[in-house]
C-alpha positions in Angstrom: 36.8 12.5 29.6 34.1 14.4 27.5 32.3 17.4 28.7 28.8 16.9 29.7 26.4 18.8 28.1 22.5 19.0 29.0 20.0 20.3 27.2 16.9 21.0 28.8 14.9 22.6 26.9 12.2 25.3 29.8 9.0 26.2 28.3 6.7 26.4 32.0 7.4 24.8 34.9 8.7 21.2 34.9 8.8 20.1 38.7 9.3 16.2 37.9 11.5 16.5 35.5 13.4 19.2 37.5 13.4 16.8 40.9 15.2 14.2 39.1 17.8 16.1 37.2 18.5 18.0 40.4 19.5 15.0 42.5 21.4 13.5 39.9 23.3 16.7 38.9 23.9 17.9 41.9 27.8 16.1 42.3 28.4 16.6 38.7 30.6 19.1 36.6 27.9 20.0 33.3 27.1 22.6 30.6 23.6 23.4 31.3 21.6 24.9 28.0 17.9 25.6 28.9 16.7 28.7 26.2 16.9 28.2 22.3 19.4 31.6 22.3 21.9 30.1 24.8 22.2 26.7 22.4 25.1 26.7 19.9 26.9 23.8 18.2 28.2 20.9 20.3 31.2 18.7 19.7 32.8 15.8 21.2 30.7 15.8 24.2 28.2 13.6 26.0 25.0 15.1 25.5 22.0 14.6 27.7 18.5 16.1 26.1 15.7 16.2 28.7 12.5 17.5 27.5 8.9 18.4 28.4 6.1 17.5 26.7 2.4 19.1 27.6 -0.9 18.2 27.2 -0.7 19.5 23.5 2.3 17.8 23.0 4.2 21.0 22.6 7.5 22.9 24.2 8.2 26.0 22.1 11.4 25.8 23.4 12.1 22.8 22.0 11.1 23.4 18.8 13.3 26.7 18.7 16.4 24.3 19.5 15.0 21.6 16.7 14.9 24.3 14.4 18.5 25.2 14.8 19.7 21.4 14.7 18.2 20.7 11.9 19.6 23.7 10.3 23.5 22.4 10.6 24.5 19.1 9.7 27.4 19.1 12.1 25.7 20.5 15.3 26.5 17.7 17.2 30.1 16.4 15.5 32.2 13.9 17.7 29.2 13.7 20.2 27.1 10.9 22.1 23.6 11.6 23.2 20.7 9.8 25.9 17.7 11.8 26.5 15.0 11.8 29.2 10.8 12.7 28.1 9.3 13.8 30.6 5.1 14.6 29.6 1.9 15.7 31.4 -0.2 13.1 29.4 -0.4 9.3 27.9 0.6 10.9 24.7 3.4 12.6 22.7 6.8 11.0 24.7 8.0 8.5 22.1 6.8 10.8 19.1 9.2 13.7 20.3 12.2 11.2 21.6 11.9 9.5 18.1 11.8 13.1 16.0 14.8 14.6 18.4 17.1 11.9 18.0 16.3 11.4 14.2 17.1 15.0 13.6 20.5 15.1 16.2 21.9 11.9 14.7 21.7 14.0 11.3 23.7 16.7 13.0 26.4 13.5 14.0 25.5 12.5 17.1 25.7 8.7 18.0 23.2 7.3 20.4 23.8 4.5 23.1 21.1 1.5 22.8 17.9 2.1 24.5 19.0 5.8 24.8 15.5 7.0 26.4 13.8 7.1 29.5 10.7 8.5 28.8 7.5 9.6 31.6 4.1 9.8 30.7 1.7 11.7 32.7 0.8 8.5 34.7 4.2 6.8 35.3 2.2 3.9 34.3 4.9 2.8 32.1 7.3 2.0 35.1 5.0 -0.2 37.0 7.3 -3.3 36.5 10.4 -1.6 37.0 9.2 -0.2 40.2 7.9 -3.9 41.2 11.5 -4.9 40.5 13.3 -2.5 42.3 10.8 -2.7 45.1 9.9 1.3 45.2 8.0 3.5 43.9 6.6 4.6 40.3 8.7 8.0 41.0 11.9 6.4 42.6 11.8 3.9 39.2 11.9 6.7 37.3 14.6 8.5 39.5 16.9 5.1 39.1 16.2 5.0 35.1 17.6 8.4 34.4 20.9 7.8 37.1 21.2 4.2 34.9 20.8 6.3 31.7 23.5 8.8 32.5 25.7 6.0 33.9 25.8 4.1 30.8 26.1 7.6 28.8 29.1 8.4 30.2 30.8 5.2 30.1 29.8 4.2 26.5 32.5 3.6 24.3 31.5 3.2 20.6 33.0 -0.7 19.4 36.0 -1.0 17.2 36.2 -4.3 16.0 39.4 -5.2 14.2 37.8 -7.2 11.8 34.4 -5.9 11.5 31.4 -8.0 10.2 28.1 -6.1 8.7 24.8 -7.9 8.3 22.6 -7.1 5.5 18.7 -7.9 5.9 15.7 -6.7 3.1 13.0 -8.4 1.6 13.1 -6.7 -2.2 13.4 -7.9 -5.7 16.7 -7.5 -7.1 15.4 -7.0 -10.1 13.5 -4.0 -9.2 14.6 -2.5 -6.3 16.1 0.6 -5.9 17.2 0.0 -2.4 19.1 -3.0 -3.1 20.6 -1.2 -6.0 22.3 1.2 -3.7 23.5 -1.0 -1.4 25.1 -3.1 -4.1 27.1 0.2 -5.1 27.6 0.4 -1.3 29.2 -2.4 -1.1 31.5 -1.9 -3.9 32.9 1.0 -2.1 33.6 -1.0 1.1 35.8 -3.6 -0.6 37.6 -5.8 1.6 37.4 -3.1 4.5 34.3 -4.8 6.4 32.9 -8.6 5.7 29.1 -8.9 4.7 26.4 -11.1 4.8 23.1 -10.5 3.0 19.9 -12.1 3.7 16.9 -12.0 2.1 13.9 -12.3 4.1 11.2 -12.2 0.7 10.9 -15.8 0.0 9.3 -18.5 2.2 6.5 -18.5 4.8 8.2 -15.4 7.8 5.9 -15.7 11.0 5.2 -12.8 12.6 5.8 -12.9 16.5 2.9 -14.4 18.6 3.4 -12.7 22.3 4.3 -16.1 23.5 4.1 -16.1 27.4 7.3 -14.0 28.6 9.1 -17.0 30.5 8.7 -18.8 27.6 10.4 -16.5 25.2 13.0 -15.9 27.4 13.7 -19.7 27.5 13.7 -20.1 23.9 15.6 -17.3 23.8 18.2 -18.6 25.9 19.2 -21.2 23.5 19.3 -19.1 20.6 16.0 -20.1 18.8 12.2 -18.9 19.1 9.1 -21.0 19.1 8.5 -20.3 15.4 11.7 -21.3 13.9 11.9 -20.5 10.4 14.7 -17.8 8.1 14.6 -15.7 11.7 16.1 -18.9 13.5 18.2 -20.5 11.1 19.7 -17.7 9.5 19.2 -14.1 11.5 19.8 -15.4 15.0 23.4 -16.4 14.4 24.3 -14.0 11.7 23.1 -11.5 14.0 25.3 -13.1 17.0 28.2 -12.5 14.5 27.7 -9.2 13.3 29.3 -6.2 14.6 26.4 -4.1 12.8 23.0 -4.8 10.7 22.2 -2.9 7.6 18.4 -2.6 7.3 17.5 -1.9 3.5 13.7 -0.3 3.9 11.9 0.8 0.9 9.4 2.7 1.8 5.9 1.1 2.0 2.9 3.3 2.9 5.5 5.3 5.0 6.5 2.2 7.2 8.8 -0.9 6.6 8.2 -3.9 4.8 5.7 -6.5 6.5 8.9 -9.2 6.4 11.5 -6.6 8.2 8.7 -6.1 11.1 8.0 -9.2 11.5 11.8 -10.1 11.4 12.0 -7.2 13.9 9.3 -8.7 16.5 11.0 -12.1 16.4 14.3 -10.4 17.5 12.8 -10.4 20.9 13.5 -14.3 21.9 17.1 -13.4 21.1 17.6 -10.3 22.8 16.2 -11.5 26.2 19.2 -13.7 26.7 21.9 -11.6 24.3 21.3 -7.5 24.5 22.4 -5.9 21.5 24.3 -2.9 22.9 27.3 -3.3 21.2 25.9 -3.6 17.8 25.5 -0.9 15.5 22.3 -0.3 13.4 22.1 1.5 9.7 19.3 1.9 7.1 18.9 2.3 3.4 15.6 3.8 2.9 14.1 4.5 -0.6 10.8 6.7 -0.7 8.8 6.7 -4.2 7.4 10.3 -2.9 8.2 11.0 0.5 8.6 10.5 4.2 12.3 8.5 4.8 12.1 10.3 7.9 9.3 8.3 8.7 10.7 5.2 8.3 14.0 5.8 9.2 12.6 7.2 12.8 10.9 3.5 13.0 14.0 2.1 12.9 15.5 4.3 15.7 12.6 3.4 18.3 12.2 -0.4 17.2 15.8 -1.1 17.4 18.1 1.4 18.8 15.2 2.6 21.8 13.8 -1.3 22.4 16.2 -3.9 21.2 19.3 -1.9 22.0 21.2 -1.3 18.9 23.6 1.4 19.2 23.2 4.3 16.4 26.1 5.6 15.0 26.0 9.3 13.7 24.2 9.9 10.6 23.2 6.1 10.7 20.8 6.7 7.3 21.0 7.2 3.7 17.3 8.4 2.8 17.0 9.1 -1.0 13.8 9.5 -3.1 13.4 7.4 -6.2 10.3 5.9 -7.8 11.0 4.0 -11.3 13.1 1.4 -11.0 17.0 2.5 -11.8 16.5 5.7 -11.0 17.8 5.7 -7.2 21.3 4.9 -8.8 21.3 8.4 -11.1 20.0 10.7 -8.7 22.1 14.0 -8.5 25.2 14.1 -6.4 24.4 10.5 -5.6 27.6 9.3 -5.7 28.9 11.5 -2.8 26.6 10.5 -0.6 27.4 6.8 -1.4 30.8 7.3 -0.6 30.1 9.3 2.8 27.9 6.8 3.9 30.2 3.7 3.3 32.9 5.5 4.8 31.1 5.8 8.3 29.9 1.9 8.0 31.7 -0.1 10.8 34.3 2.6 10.8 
């Protein structure tokens, strides 16, 4: 079995935090790495980050240790990672989770699905959990963090034998530079993994209404939503299929496309009856200026923190391209082409 590594970054005291990783360490054999001088490269290990978050919305601590990931592109080679935010306020906890495993997954670590259990100041946000597990806001949070570590440990990254990808964008092929380096992608996978692309551009795509949660869960159940459309007909059962989705993600005022989100929001009637843990999410993301990170970090807490897709390392190709072509000639492009279509559905 791997080592168990947990990073904790200690910047003050952190009493709540500190209760739950107490009880639930106690009984188990782990590498604990609290100050940014102790941390050094990671591999092949399970790898539990548990941060505190102040008022501010700052741990120096942490920062010192983001610093150093970000500095090495293999800091966390061969690993798997789940990580717990703990903060004093409303604020800040989803920001930080989405920033930390953005910049790790860079450094090669895979994430299991819904990797996070975060606490805000409140523990507000485990009101229905408690009500389901008939405790307390604090013992709900307790039982997240021994579930989270559960399913840490046991995950198991999918090898399919025949593996099945599942393209999604809502571009102009004529145009866009995105599409234009997954089609030189694809090339490069040959007959190694089977693709389906959909296009999500033409035709009336209905964003998700909130239907009533009993009713989405019974539409769900059969497979379809209340809005029909592209997202029934097509996504739902290519997406039952796939092994992995490819989300191609020009970058629009440094967030997706209105047709992905939307496509993303009517996931939901599916993945009430059929969790996505064992499906793998990627992302082509083309920025005319800047911020890839940006959108790419959307992707990581819409589908790998809420729907459950699991994120293989180094999940996304960002590049920076404006006029249309020029994605395709961009220095030491073709390397990083060939990198990323190795890792697809390895």
């Amino acid at each position: 079995m791997e080592p168990l590594v947990v990073i904790c970054p200690r910047d003050g005291e952190s009493p709540r935090l500190d209760n739950v990783l107490t009880g639930l360490l106690r009984s188990r054999r782990c590498t604990l790495v609290e100050r940014a001088e102790e941390l050094r490269p990671v591999h092949h290990a399970r790898v539990l980050f548990a941060v505190s978050v102040w008022d501010e919305g700052i741990n120096l601590t942490y920062y010192a240790m983001l610093g150093k990931i970000r500095s090495q592109p293999d800091f966390f080679e061969g690993c798997t990672g789940a990580l717990v935010v703990d903060g004093s306020c409303e604020l800040y906890t989803k920001a930080l989770a989405r920033e930390l495993v953005f910049a790790a997954n860079r450094a090669g670590c895979a994430f299991i699905g819904k990797p996070l259990v975060e606490a805000t100041g409140s523990l507000q946000n485990f009101a229905v959990r408690a009500r389901l597990l008939g405790t307390d806001a604090s013992g709900a949070y307790a039982a997240c963090v021994e579930e989270l570590l559960e399913r840490l440990l046991s995950f198991a990254p999918p090898r399919p034998a025949h593996p099945r990808l599942l393209v999604l964008h809502a571009s102009n092929r004529r145009t866009s530079n995105t599409l234009a380096l997954w089609e030189a992608v694809r090339q490069r996978l040959g007959n190694r993994v089977e693709t389906e692309e959909i296009s999500l551009r033409n035709g009336a795509l209905l964003d998700c209404n909130g239907c009533e949660y009993h009713a989405c869960l019974h539409f769900g159940e059969k497979g379809s939503c209340f809005y029909g459309g592209v997202i029934v007909e097509q996504v739902y059962p290519a997406l039952q299929a796939a092994d992995g989705v490819l989300w191609l993600c020009p970058n629009y005022n440094d967030a997706l496309a209105a047709n992905l989100t939307a496509c993303i929001n009517r996931l939901t009637a599916l993945f009430r009856a059929t969790p996505f843990f064992d499906k793998a999410l990627y992302g082509i993301v083309v920025s005319g200026y800047s911020g890839g990170d940006i959108v790419a970090q959307q992707l990581i807490s819409s589908l790998c923190m809420n729907k459950a897709f699991w994120l293989p390392p180094r999940f996304s190709l960002l590049e920076t391209a404006n006029d249309a072509g020029t994605a395709i000639c961009l220095p030491g492009i073709e390397e990083r082409l060939a990198a990323f279509a190795d890792h697809l559905l390895p």
